[in-house]
N, C-alpha and C positions, 0 to 999 in steps of 0.2 A: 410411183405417182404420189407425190404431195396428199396428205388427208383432207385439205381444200378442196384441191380439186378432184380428187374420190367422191367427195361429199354434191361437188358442183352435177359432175358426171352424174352420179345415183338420181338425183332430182331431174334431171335435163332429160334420165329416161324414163321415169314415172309422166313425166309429160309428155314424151312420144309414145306414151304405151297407151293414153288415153286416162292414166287418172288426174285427177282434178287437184286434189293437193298431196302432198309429200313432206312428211316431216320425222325428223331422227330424236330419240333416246338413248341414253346410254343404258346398253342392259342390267340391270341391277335389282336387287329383290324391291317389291313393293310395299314396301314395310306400314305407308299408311292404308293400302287397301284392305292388308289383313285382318283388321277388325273390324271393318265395315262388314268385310263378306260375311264374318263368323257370325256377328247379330244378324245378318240377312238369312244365313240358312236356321239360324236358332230361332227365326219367329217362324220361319216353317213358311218365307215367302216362294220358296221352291217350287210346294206343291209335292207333285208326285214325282217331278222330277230328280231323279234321285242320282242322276251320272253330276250333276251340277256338285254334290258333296265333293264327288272323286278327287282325285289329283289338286286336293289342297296347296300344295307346295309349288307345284308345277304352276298352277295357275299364277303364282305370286312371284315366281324367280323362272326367267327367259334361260336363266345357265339351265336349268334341270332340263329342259328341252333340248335346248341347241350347246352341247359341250365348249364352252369357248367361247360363247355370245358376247361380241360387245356392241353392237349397235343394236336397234329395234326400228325400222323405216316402217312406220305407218303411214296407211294410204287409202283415199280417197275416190270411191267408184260411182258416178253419179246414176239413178236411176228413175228420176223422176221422168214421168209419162210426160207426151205433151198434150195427152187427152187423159182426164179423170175419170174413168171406167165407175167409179161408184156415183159420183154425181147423177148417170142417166139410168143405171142400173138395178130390176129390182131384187135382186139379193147382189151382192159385194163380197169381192176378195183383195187382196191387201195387192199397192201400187208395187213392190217386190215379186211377186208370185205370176205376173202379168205374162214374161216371156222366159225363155230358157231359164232355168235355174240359174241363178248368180254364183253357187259354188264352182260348176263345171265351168262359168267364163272367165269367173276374174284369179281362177288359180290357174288354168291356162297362164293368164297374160304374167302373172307373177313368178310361176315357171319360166317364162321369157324375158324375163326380166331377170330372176337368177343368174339365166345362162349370158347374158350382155355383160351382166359387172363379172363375173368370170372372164371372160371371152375379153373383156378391156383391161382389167385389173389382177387376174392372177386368181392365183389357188386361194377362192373364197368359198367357204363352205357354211350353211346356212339351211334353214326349211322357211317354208310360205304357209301363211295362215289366214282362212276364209272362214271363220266362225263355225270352225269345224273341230276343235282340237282345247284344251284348259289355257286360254289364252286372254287375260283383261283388254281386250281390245278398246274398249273406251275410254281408259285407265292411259294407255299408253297413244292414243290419240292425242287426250287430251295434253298429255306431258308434252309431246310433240309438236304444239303449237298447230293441232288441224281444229281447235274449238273448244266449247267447254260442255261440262254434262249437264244436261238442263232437268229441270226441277220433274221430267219424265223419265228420268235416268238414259234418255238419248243424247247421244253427242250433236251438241247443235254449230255450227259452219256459219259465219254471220254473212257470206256470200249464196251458199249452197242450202240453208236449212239444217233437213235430218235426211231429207229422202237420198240414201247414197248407204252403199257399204262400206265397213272398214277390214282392212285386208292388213296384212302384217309381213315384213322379212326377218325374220331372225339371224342375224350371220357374226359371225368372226370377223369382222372388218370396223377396226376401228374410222369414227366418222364424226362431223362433228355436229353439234344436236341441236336443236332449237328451244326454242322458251317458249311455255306455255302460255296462254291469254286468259284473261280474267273472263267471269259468269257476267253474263248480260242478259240474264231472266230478269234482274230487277224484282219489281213486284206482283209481277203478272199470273196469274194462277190459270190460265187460260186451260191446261192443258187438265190440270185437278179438277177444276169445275166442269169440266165437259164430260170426263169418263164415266159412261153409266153405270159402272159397275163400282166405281169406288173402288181403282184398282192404285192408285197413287194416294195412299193415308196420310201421309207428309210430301214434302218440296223433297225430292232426288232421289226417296223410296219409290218403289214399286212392288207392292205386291204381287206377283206373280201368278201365284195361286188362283187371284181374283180378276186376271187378263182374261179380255174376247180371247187374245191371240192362243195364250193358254187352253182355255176350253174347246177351243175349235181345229187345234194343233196338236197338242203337246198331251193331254187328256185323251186316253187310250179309253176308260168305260163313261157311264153314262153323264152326260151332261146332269148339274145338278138345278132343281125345279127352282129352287130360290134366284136365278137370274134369270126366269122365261121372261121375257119382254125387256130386257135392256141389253139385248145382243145389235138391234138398229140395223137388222138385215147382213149381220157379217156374218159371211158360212168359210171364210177363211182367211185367218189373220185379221189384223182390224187399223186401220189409220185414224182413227180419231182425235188421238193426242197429236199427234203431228200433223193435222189436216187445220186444228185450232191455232196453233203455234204461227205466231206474228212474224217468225223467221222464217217458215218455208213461203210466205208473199217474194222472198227472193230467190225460191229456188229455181233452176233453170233444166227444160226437157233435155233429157240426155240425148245421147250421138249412138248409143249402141244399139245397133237393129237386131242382138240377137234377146235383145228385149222388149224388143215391142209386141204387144198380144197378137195373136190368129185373130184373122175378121171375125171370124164366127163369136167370140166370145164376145164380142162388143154387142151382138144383137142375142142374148140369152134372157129368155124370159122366164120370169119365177116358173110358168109351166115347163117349158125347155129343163129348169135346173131340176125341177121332179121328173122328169122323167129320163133324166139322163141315164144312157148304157155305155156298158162297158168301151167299146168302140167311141163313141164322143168324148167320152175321158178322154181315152186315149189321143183322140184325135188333138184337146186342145190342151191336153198337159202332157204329153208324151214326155218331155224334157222338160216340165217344171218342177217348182218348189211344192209345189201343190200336190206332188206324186206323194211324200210326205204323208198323208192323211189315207192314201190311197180313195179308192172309191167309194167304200163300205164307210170311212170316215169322213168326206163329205156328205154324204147322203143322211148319216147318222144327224150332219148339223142341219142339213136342208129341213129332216122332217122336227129336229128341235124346235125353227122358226115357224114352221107349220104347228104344231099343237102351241104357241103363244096366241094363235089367231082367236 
């Protein structure tokens, strides 16, 4: 098969798989990202996360992964609600975390998606990647013409926004690749002005260390006292910057039902969230992102927002 039409074929099934957009890189070291990241983990925007140091190299060159890499198809998973669960809600968890976990669905469909361009095109060898593994997925979105990285360090979609995952194939299949598009943040600060934490100190930084999502997530001991009252009712993960952002007015409710929340969670009331047991965990995150935190770590953030009172 012609590299065209390899390339046509790849795209034609991203869209019968249900992602939204589809765009190829040639696999090759990332040679301008590698000093971004380095001043990134040299101010210590990490945090405590310390697996982010890891696999410096790997993060920056797709060959140390996948032996023989020449493309990178980035891909587009949309997951925007068609109802805003924080708007009516009085504590809030991030529009992601709402229904099944996103890593168990959309490496599913990208396993499936493996085995099609196999199954059409021959002995292609490759791995799939759901922001689980040393992979600049934003980096190589952006190359790939799905968007550019906005001044939130999210990759922003001028049809889609930010609410959506980016998922990745790494494979041995030469393919041909698309061109990136230009930043149309402009001058808008929308997203710096809003974070109350002061977690974006420049346009396309993110401090990490100083994220809700961080403190509520990723922050294993105590929350620290100098943020009591600008958490704004998030006990896990946080939309603020992209809830501001002039690009998600386009985004559109997704199609995937194994994402949409349990009834029960839409009617949780800050009492409901204090007194949640084991068993209502379970019941409304059995299979989410939110298991993550597990229960000792939500409740740890529940009663954070309680001594701000």
């Amino acid at each position: 098969m012609q590299q065209t039409k390899r390339t046509a074929f790849v795209k034609a099934t991203a869209t019968a798989l249900g992602f939204s957009f589809c765009g190829i890189s040639k696999a090759e070291f990332l040679k301008d990202e590698a000093p971004r990241v380095e001043e990134w983990l040299k101010r210590g925007y990490h945090g405590k996360m310390s697996y982010l140091e890891n696999h410096f190299d790997k993060r920056l060159d797709p060959t140390l992964l996948v032996p023989g890499a020449k493309s990178v198809v980035s891909l587009i998973y949309n997951y925007a609600p068609a109802k805003d669960l924080a708007a009516t809600s009085e504590l809030k968890i991030a529009k992601y975390a709402y229904g099944e976990d996103y890593h168990t669905v959309v490496k599913e469909k990208l396993k499936t998606f493996l085995d099609m361009i196999q199954e059409e095109i021959g002995d292609v060898q490759g791995r799939a990647f759901v922001d689980s593994a040393p992979v600049m997925e934003r980096a190589w979105a952006q190359r790939g013409g799905l968007g550019w990285i906005g001044k939130n360090s999210l990759l922003l979609n001028r049809s889609h926004g930010s609410f959506f995952f980016l998922a990745e194939l790494i494979i041995d299949l030469e393919l041909d690749t698309d061109e990136g598009i230009k930043d149309y943040c402009g001058t808008c600060t929308a997203c710096m002005d809003a974070c109350p934490t002061d977690a974006i100190p420049q346009p396309y930084v993110v401090d990490g260390s100083k994220c809700i999502s961080y403190f509520t997530i990723e922050l294993k001991g105590e929350i620290p006292n100098d943020v009591k009252g600008k958490f704004d009712n998030w006990i896990f993960g946080c939309d603020i910057c992209q809830d501001v952002c002039p690009w998600n007015s386009f985004s559109k409710p997704h199609h995937e039902p194994r994402f949409n929340p349990p009834p029960e969670l839409e009617h949780m009331t800050r009492q409901d969230w204090r007194e949640i047991t084991d068993d209502v965990f379970k019941k409304l995150f059995s299979d989410s992102a939110v298991q993550r935190t597990k229960l000792k770590g939500l409740q740890r953030n529940i009663l954070f927002l309680d001594a701000e009172e």
